[in-house]
C-alpha positions as CSV (number, residue, x, y, z in Angstrom):
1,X,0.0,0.0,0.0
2,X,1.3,3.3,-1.0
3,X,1.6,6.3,0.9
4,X,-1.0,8.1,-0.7
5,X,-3.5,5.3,-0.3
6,X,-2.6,5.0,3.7
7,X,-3.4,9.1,3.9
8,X,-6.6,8.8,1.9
9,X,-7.6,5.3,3.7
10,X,-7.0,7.7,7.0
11,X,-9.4,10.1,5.4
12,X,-11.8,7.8,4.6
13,X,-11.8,6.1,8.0
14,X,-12.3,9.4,9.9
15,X,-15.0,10.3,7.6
16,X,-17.0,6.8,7.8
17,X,-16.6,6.7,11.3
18,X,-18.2,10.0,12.3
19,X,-21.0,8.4,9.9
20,X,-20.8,5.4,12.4
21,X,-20.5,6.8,15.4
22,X,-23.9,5.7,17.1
23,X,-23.8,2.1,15.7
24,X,-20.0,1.6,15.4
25,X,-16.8,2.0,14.3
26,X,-14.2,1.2,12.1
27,X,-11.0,0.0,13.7
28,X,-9.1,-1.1,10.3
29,X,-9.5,0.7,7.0
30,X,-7.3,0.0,4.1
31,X,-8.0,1.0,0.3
32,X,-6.2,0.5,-2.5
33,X,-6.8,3.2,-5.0
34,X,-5.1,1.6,-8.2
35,X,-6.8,-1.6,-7.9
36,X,-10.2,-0.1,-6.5
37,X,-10.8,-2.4,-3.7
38,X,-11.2,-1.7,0.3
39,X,-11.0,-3.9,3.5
40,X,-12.2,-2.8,6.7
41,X,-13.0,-4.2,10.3
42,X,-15.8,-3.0,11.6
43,X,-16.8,-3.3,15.2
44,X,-20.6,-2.6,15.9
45,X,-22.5,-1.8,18.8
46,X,-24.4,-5.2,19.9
47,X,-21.9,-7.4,18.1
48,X,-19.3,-9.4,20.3
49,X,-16.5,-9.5,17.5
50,X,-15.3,-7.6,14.7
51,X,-16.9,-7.7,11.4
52,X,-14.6,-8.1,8.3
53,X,-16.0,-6.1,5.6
54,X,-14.2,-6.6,1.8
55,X,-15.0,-4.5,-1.1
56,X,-14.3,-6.2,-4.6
57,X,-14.6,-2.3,-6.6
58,X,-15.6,0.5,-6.1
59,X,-16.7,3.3,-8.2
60,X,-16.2,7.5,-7.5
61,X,-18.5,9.9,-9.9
62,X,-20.2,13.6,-9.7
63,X,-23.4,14.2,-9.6
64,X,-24.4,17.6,-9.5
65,X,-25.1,18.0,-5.5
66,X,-21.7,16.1,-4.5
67,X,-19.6,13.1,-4.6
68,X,-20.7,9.4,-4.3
69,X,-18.9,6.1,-4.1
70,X,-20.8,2.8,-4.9
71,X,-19.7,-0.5,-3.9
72,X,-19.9,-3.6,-5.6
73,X,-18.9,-7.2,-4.9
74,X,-19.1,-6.5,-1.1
75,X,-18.7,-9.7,1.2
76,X,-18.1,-10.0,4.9
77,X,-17.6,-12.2,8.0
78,X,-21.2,-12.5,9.2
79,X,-23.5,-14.6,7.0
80,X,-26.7,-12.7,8.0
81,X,-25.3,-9.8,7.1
82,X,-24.0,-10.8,4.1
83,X,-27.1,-12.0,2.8
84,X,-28.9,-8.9,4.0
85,X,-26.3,-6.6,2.0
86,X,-27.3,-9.1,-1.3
87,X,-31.0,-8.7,-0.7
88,X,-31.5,-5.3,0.6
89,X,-28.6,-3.2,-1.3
90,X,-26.1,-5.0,-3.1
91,X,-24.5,-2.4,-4.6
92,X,-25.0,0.9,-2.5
93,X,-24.0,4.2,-3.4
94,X,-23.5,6.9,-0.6
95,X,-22.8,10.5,-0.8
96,X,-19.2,11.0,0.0
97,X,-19.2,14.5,3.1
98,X,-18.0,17.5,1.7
99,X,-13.9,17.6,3.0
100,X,-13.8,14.0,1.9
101,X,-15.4,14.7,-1.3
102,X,-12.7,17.5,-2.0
103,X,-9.6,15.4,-1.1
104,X,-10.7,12.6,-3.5
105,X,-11.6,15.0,-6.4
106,X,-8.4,17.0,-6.0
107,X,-6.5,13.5,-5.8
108,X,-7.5,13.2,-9.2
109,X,-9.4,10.2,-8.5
110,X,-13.4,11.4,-9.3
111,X,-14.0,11.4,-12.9
């Protein structure tokens, strides 16, 4: 992992745990920008062990009120969740916040 992948994985992680905050929190984050994937551990209010989240891709674009990410090919350690994610939003697509939204577009990597 390069260092420009560990400062926006940092970036990312701040950002999706303030999004977290009253159901969780992220305690490992790691995205690799060139091959589009992310891995993250996730430990949720309720739950007595981590959950190991792994994105196969994900996607940036603009739309015209911000920055979203969708992710696809998303599996993780708990099989009731996983099948929820399948059922209920395979592929969801979340409106990046506003600083994080910036730092990805000016890293070049929005298109």
């Amino acid at each position: 992992m390069s260092i420009f992948d560990n400062a926006i994985s940092a970036g990312v992680k701040m950002a999706v745990n303030q999004m977290l905050a009253d159901i969780g929190s992220i305690s490992q984050l790691h995205l690799d920008i060139k091959a589009k994937t992310v891995t993250a551990t996730v430990e949720l209010v309720g739950e007595v062990s981590p959950i190991d989240f792994q994105v196969g891709k994900y996607e940036l674009g603009k739309k015209d009120d911000g920055v979203y990410i969708t992710l696809k090919e998303i599996t993780c350690s708990r099989e009731w969740l996983q099948k929820a994610v399948q059922k209920f939003e395979p592929e969801p697509t979340i409106k990046l916040p506003d600083k994080l939204a910036s730092a990805v577009s000016f890293a070049g990597m929005v298109q």
